[in-house]
N, C-alpha and C positions, 0 to 999 in steps of 0.2 A: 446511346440512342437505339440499339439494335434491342436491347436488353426490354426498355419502356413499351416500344413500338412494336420489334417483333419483325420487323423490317430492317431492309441495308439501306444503309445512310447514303450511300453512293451510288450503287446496282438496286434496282427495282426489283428484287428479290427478295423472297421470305427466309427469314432468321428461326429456327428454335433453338432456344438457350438449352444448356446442358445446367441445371441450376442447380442438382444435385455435385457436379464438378464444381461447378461456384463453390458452392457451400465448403465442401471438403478443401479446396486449396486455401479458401480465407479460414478455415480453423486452423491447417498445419502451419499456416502464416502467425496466428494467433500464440500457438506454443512454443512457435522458433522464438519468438519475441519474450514469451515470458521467464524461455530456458535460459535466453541472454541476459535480462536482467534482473533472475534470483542467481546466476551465475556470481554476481556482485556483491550477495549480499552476506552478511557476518551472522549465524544461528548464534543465538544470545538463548539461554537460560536463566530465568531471575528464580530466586532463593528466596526464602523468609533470612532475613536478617541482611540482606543485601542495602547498598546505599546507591540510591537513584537521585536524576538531575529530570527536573519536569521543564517541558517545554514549552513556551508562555504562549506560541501560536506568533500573529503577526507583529513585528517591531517598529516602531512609531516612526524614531530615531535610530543615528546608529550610537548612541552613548548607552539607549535601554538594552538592559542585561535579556539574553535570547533563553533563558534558564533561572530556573530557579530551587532552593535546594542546597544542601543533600537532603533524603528522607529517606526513612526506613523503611523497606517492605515489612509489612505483618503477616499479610496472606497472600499467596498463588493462588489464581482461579483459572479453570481451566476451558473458559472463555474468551481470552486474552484481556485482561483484566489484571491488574493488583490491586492491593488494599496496602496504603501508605501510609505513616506515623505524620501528621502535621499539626506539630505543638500538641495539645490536648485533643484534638481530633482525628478519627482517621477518616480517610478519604478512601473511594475506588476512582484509580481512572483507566486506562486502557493504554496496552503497551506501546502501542506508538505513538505515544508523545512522551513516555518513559528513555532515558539514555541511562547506562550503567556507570556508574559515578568511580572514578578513577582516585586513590589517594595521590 
């Protein structure tokens, strides 16, 4: 309320915001968060010749398969993209729906 109005919610006093401090604590709040959860995460390189599992998006049932695949990478692009072997055609899709296919 102090922040909208400019005033105290309780004491009939005037408020001015430090909005430049706003700013800067909710960014450092922003990186703590993001440090924590690339903290988690596994750097994956895909290869031309690599075998990938595509992931089908939402599942109906729990009997439908959450993947599909193997496929062959053809090309790395350096947009976060591959180019996949499917049957006679290749596809582009984007790496995050890509998982690296384990023998």
């Amino acid at each position: 309320m102090q922040l909208v109005f400019g005033r105290d919610a309780i004491l009939s006093t005037k408020f001015e915001a430090d909005w430049r401090f706003i700013q800067q604590r909710k960014q450092r709040i922003i990186k703590q968060n993001n440090i924590r959860e690339n903290a988690k995460r596994i750097p994956h390189e895909y290869n031309v010749g690599d075998k990938i599992l595509l992931h089908l998006g939402d599942v109906k049932t729990k009997f439908d398969p959450q993947y599909s695949g193997p496929f062959e990478i053809v090309q790395v692009n350096n947009n976060g993209t591959v180019r996949i072997q499917n049957g006679p055609v290749t596809e582009t899709v984007n790496i995050r729906i890509v998982h690296p296919y384990k023998e």
